[in-house]
C-alpha positions, 0 to 999 in steps of 0.5 A: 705631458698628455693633455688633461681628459675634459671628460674626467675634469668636467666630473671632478668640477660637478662633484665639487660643485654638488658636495661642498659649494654652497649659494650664498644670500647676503640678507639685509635688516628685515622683520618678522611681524605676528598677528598682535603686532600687525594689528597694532601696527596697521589696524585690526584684521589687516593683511600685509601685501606681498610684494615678490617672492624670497628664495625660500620657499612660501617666504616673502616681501611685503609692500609694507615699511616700517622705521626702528628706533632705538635709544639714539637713533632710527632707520627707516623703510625696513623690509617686514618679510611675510608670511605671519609668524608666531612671534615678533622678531627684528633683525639687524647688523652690528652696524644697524645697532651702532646707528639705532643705539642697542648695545648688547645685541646678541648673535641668535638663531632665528627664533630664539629671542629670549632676554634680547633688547626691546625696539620700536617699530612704528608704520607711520600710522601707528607705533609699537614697543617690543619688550624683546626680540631684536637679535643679529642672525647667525650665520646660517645654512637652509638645507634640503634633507637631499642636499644635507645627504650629499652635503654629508651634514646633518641638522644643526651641525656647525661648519665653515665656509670658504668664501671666494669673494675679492676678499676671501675669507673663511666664516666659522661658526655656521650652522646648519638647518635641515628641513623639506621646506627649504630651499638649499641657500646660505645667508649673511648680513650685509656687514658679513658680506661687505667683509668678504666682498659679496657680489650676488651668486657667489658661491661658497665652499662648504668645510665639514668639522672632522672628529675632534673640531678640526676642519678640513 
């Protein structure tokens, strides 16, 4: 048997690496406040503090915590992530729902909070009651427009990814989101990552959908 070409090999694993494996996030309960809600929070005209760089570029943590309570319970030191955004959202787990008592927390795109259930949000000096805006993140890819042309994906596109965590398993429903301000990364909660192991740098192996739903 002639021995492998290391050469030959070492191309083979850097083209695999470049079109189907994917860096994967695991991103715990945070939210995302708007000027009217930061006022009302922490007083007008108030600035929150920036704490250290995301991994998306111009993303952030803040110094700042607040507690959510919902119906049966509260969770506090939750992350706000700045910067200000046009509206007011909360996201959490299925586990964080269980524990704030919020039945019927839908699975949205970031963004899109329309009929969600209501949360309070209080900074210990004051609170607010947000009629909606609470939602669990759909499992989501950021992608560069470079990246989603050697990836072979376009924006919104539903994939699949394989995880090889030490449990090993294949999240479906993924969507894509393509644009030149990100920066190539996928994201899970942590109650997507404790089902498959996650460790930080994990690496997944992006499944684009062939023609008629099937995957590869």
């Amino acid at each position: 048997m002639e021995p492998f070409d290391q050469e030959v090999v070492k191309r083979v694993v850097e083209q695999v690496i470049s079109t189907e494996l994917i860096e994967v996030e695991a991103s715990g309960r945070h939210v995302h406040l708007d000027r009217e809600t930061v006022d009302l929070l922490f007083g007008d005209g108030y600035q929150l503090t920036k704490l250290r760089d995301l991994s998306q570029p111009g993303q952030y943590v803040c110094e700042e915590r607040i507690t959510l309570t919902g119906p049966k319970g509260s969770i506090k030191n939750v992350v706000i992530l700045g910067p200000e955004r046009n509206k007011s959202q909360v996201e959490i787990s299925f586990t964080d729902a269980l524990i704030l008592g919020i039945r019927n927390v839908p699975v949205r795109d970031s963004g899109n909070t329309e009929n969600t259930p209501s949360i309070i949000l209080d900074s210990g000096k004051n609170s607010v009651q947000l009629e909606n805006g609470t939602i669990v993140a759909k499992r989501h890819i950021h992608m560069t427009p470079e990246d989603a042309k050697r990836y072979q994906v376009t924006d919104k596109e539903i994939v699949r990814v394989k995880m090889f965590g030490m449990r090993p398993l294949i999240f479906d429903d993924v969507v894509v989101r393509v644009n030149s301000r990100y920066e190539t990364r996928m994201h899970i909660d942590y109650d997507e990552a404790n089902a498959c192991g996650f460790k930080k740098g994990m690496y997944g192996r992006l499944i684009k959908k062939q023609p008629g739903g099937v995957n590869q």
